[in-house]
N, C-alpha and C positions, 0 to 999 in steps of 0.2 A: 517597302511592301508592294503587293503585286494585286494589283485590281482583277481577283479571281471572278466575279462572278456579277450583273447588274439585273436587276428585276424591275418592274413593277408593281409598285406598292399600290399607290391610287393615280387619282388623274395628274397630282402636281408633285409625287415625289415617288422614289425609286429608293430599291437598297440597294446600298452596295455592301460585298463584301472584300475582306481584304485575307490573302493569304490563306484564302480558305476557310475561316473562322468567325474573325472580327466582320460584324454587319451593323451598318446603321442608317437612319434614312437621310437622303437628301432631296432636296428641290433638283427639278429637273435642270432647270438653268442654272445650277450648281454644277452642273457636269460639265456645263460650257465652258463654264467660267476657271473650273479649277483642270479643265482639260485631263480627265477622267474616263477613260477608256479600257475597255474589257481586253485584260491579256497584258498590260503595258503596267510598269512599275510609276506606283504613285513617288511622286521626286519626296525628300524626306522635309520640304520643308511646305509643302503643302498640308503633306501627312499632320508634320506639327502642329499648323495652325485650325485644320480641320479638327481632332481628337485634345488638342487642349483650350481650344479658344471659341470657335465657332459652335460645337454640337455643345458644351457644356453649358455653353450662357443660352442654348434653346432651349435644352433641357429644363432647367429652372424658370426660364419662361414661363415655361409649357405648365411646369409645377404652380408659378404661382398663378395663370390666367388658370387652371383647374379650381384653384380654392376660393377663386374671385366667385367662381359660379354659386358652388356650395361647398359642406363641410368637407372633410377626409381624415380616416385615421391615416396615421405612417404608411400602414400596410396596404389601403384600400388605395393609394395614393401612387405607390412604386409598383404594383399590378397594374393599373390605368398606362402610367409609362412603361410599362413591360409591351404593353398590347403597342403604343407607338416605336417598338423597337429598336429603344435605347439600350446602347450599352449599359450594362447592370451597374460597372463603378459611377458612372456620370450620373446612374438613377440614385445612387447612396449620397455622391453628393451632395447634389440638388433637395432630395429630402433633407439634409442636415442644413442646407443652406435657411432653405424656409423655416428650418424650425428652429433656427437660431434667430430668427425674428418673431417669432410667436406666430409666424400665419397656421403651424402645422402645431395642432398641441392636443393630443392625446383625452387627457384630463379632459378639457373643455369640451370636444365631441361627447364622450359619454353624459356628460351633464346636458347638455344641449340635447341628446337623443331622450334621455331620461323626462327633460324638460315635456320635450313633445308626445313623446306616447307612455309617460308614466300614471297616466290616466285612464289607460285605454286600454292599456296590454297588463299582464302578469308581470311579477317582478323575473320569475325563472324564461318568459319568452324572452324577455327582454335581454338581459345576460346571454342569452344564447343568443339573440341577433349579433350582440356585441364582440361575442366569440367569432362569430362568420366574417365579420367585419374587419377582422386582425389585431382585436383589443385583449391583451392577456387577462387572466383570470382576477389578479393582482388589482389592477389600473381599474377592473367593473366594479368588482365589491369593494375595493377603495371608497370609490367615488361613489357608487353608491352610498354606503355609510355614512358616508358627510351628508348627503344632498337628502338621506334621511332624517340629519339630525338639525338641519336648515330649514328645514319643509314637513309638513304636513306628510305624514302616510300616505302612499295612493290606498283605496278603501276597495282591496280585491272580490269582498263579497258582493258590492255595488256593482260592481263590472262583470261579477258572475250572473247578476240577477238581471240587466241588463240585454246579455249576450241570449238568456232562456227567453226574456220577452221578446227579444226578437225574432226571437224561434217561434215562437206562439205555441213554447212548450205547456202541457198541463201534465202533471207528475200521475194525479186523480185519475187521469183517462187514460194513460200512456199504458201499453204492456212491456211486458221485462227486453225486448228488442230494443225495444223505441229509447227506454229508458237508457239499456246499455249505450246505445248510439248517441242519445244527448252527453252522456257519462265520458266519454270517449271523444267525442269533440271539443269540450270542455278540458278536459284532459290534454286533448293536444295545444290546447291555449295556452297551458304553461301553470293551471290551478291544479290543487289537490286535492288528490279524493276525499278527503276532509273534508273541506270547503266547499266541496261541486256537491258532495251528499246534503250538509245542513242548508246550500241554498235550493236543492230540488225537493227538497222535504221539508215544510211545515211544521209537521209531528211526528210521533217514533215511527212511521211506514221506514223511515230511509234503514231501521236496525233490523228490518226480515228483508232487508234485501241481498 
């Protein structure tokens, strides 16, 4: 293969590409070292050791000092190594590497996010972070579903009534703007109109509105 192309990446590593195509990063003292030069054919057994030995066991490195930090699904996981611009195979890998040790596990995120702000947030914000997150539809309301039948309901009309006191909403004093405005922030919390009308109303005002 033919060292088409070297950049800099950051202060201590550089990409290179090969043939045109293949990019991945290295340390700068890696260029020394494996004597890697722009325009000049990488010898095939440097190539070797670089693309099956070296950038794979960093790769997963890299995967597990990430999960040391904090959680990751699959997905939010192999986008992170995307940004450090790994080869995409070495990033499938490495994900299956980890997750054939239990450090990367799907399941267990969702439950652990549910854990932390299923008190706080909506059940539908929540699924939708989980959605952004790279958690399929399957894997959310899975786990959801157990972790309801485990635990306690989160109590959404508690966290609507909440959200208005700290609005220093008053439904009594409010006109149909204001109203709609609380109506609609509320709404984008992830509550339904159901539930946002019977906690901003007291008594039948909420059925002329």
């Amino acid at each position: 293969m033919i060292v088409t192309d070297i950049t800099e990446y950051n202060t201590r590593k550089v990409l290179v590409r090969l043939d045109g195509h293949l990019i991945f990063p290295l340390y700068k003292g890696e260029l020394r070292k494996y004597h890697i030069v722009c325009g000049e054919v990488l010898a095939p057994e440097i190539c070797r050791e670089l693309l099956e030995e070296v950038l794979p066991k960093r790769v997963k490195l890299r995967a597990m000092g990430l999960l040391q930090k904090r959680s990751y699904t699959r997905e939010s996981l192999r986008r992170k190594l995307l940004e450090n611009r790994y080869p995409e195979d070495m990033i499938d890998d490495a994900l299956d590497y980890v997750a054939s040790y239990h450090y990367l596990d799907d399941d267990r995120y969702v439950e652990e996010y549910i854990r932390c702000y299923g008190a706080s947030r909506s059940k539908r914000r929540i699924l939708q972070d989980l959605y952004k997150k790279g958690i399929s539809q399957e894997t959310a309301e899975r786990v959801w579903q157990q972790f309801e039948e485990d635990n306690e309901p989160a109590d959404e009309t508690a966290q609507i009534m909440s959200l208005i006191r700290k609005k220093g909403f008053d439904a009594a004093q409010a006109d149909r703007k204001e109203i709609a405005r609380m109506m609609n922030y509320l709404y984008r919390k992830g509550y339904s109109p159901e539930d946002i009308r019977r906690c901003l109303y007291a008594d039948e005002m909420f059925q002329e509105w």
